[in-house]
C-alpha positions, 0 to 999 in steps of 0.5 A, spaced: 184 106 886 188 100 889 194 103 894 198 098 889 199 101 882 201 098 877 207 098 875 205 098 868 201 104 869 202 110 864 206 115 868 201 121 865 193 119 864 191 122 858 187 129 858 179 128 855 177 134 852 170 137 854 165 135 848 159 139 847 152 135 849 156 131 853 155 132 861 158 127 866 157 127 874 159 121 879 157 118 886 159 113 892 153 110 892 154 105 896 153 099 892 158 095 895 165 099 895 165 104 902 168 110 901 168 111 894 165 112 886 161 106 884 156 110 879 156 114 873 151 118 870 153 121 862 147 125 860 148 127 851 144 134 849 142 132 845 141 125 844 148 121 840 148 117 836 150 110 838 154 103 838 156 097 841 159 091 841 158 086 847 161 080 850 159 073 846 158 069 853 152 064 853 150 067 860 150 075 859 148 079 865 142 084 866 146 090 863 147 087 856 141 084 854 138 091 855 143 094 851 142 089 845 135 090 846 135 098 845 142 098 840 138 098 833 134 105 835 142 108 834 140 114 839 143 115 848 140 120 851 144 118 857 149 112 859 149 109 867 154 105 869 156 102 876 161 097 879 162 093 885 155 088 882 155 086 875 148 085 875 149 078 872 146 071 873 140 075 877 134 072 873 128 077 873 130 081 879 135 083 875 131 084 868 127 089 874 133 092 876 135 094 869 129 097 867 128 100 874 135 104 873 134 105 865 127 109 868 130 112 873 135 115 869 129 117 863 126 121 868 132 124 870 134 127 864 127 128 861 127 122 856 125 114 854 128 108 858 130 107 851 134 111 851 138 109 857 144 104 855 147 101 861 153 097 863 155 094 871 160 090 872 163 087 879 160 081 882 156 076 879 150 073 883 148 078 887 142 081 886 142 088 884 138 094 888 136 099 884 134 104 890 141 108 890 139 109 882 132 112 884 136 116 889 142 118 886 140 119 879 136 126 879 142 129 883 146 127 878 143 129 872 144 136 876 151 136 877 153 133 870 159 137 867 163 136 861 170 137 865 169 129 869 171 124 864 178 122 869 172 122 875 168 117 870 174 112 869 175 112 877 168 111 879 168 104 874 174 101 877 173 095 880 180 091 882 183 096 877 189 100 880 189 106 876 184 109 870 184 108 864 183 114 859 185 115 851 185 121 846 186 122 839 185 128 835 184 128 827 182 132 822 176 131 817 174 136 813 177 142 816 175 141 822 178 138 828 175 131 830 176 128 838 175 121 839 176 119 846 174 113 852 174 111 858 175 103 860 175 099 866 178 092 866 183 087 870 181 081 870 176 076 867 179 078 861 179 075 854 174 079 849 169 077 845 168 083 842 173 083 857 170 084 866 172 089 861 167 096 860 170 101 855 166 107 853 168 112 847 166 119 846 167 123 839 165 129 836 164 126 829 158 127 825 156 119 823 151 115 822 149 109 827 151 104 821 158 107 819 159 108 827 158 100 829 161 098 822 168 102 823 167 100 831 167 092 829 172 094 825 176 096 830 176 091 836 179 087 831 186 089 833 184 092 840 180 090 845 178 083 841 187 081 840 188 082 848 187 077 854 189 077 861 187 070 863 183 067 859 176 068 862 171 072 858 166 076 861 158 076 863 158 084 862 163 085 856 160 092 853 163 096 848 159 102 846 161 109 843 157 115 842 157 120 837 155 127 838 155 131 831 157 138 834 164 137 829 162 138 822 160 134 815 157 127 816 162 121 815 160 117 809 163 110 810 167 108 803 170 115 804 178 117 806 174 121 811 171 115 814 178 112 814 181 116 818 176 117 823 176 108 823 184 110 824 184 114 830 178 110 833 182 104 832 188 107 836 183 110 842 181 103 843 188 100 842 190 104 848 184 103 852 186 094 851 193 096 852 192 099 859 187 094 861 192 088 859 198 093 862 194 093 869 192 086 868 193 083 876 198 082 878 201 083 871 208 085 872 210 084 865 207 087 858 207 081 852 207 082 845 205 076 842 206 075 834 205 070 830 207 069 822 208 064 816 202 061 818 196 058 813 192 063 814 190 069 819 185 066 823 190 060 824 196 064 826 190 068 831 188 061 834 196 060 835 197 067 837 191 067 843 194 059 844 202 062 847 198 068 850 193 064 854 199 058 857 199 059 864 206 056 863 208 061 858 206 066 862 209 064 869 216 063 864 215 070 863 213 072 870 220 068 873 223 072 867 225 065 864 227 065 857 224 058 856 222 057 849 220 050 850 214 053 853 213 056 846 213 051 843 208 047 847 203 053 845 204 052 839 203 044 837 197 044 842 194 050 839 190 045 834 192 049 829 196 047 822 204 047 823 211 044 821 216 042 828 222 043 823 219 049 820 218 053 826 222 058 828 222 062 835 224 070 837 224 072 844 225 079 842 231 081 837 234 073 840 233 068 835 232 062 841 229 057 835 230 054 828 227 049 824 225 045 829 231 046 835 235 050 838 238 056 834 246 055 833 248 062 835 242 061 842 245 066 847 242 063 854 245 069 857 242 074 852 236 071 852 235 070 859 237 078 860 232 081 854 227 076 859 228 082 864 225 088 861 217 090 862 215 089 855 217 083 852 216 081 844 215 073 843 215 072 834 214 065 831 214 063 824 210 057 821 214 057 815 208 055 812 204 061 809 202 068 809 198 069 815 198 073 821 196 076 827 198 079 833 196 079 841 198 082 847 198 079 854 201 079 860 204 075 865 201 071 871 204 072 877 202 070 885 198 076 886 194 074 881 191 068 885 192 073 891 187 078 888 182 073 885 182 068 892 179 073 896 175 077 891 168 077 893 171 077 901 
């Protein structure tokens, strides 16, 4: 973990329970980081059933394509991950690391490569060697135990300053359902669904369809409503693993699949959260909503349009309460949208109105609101009932820090 934490990070990580048939084991590996974890090793006993929801990048690393590839038997025996190489933009070599990784870890936990998914993340480029897999894996198989999922969080981080844990409880049935993950993210980070991996683990009974059908569902206002900078990744993998041990099947239609889509949609929330609250360099958490527009999808493209503003985001980062930067957002979104009809908010203070600015505007309020760690911009387009919200952060001089000096 960095010696900078974030300020933004949760003052208590939340505790993962053990789930039965899940096993989990780290390593230093050497991969590219000293003295730290870098691969991760979970074993289901049985097999889980199986999800996922991957980057939309054109150039998608090594990890992803074989993920894709073996998605649709909707069963894991094991899951491999390691930070530090992201296996992308590596061509046959990485194809062949990929596979060799998947063998290796088959063999050690006596299935199908098949029934391997994996997921890297670090520097793109590099070629991957697959040796520290060979020899790591069989160990790691042994030592695996349920009681490692804070270990797991930690060995996926690459310039995360703390690890990200999620956990909520429902009961279905009578029984008490656990639905909980794991993510890494900081930079690079716009999903399509950011280098963001998330992982998601339940006890729930449910098939491979209504498992991806409530997980696409629940990117929608979590990981696919988030960006810190823009930049989608080559490695974004989403994936959640069901066991089964927690009683009836869950049927889709049913208020039984509701909530379960409820509380997985609430693990992946805070999961997207705390990567955009460890953003790098972030010093600010952003809300940003966007209402009265002509449709959804318009007010997302608007929302995603004030997130994404270097200028809006660098106003947030010098705590300036500079509106105009908002409307600039706006109006350059492509987006239908009236000047005269538009109205601003920087938290409860109306800065803006019907096109200029407000008559009661308090420079003072606004500029003291702009002070606290978590902000709220609103704006209404007066022109519709379409909505949708994103959360961002600010863009700060360590965030070029970090990111000029990466690879070095």
């Amino acid at each position: 973990m960095s010696a900078s934490v974030s300020p933004l990070a949760p003052r208590e990580f939340a505790e993962l329970p053990q789930l039965e048939g899940v096993r989990l084991a780290t390593v230093a590996a050497g991969i590219r980081y000293k003295g730290r974890t870098d691969l991760l090793l979970i074993a289901f006993d049985p097999p889980a059933t199986v999800a996922g929801v991957f980057t939309r990048s054109k150039c998608p690393s090594a990890p992803v394509d074989w993920c894709r590839a073996q998605l649709s038997r909707g069963r894991a025996a094991g899951l491999v991950v390691n930070s530090g190489n992201a296996n992308a933009f590596t061509g046959a070599k990485g194809e062949a690391a990929a596979k060799a990784s998947s063998e290796a870890a088959a063999e050690a936990l006596g299935c199908q490569p098949e029934d391997i998914f994996l997921a890297s993340t670090g520097v793109i480029g590099e070629p991957l060697d697959p040796e520290p897999f060979r020899r790591h894996l069989g160990p790691l198989a042994q030592e695996a135990r349920g009681d490692r999922f804070r270990e797991a969080a930690e060995a996926i981080m690459t310039t995360d300053t703390f690890p990200k844990l999620a956990h909520k409880e429902v009961t279905i049935g009578g029984r008490t359902v656990n639905v909980q993950g794991i993510a890494k993210g900081a930079g690079m980070i716009a999903p399509d669904m950011a280098t963001m991996l998330a992982f998601v683990f339940t006890d729930a009974k449910i098939s491979p369809m209504a498992l991806q059908t409530a997980l696409s569902e629940a990117v929608k206002t979590s990981f696919n409503a988030i960006t810190v900078d823009s930049d989608t990744s080559t490695s974004d993998t989403l994936l959640a693993f069901a066991t089964g041990t927690a009683g009836a099947e869950i049927v889709p239609g049913s208020a039984d699949f509701q909530s379960f889509m409820e509380a997985l949609t609430e693990v992946c929330r805070s999961l997207a959260f705390q990567v955009v609250k460890d953003g790098e360099g972030a010093r600010k958490f952003l809300e940003v909503t966007v209402t009265g527009a002509e449709t959804d999808v318009s007010a997302k493209t608007i929302a995603l349009s004030i997130a994404n503003s270097p200028l809006v985001k660098t106003a947030v980062a010098g705590e300036d309460a500079n509106w105009g930067r908002v409307v600039m957002a706006v109006g350059k979104a492509g987006e239908p949208a009236d000047r005269d009809r538009l109205a601003i908010w920087f938290g409860p203070h109306r800065v803006a109105f019907e096109g200029a600015r407000d008559p009661d505007y308090s420079e003072e309020a606004a500029s003291a609101y702009m002070k606290g760690s978590e902000l709220a911009v609103k704006v209404d387009l007066g022109l519709g009932t379409g909505q949708a919200t994103v959360w961002t952060c600010d863009l700060t001089k360590e965030y070029v820090a970090i990111n000029g000096d990466y690879r070095s």
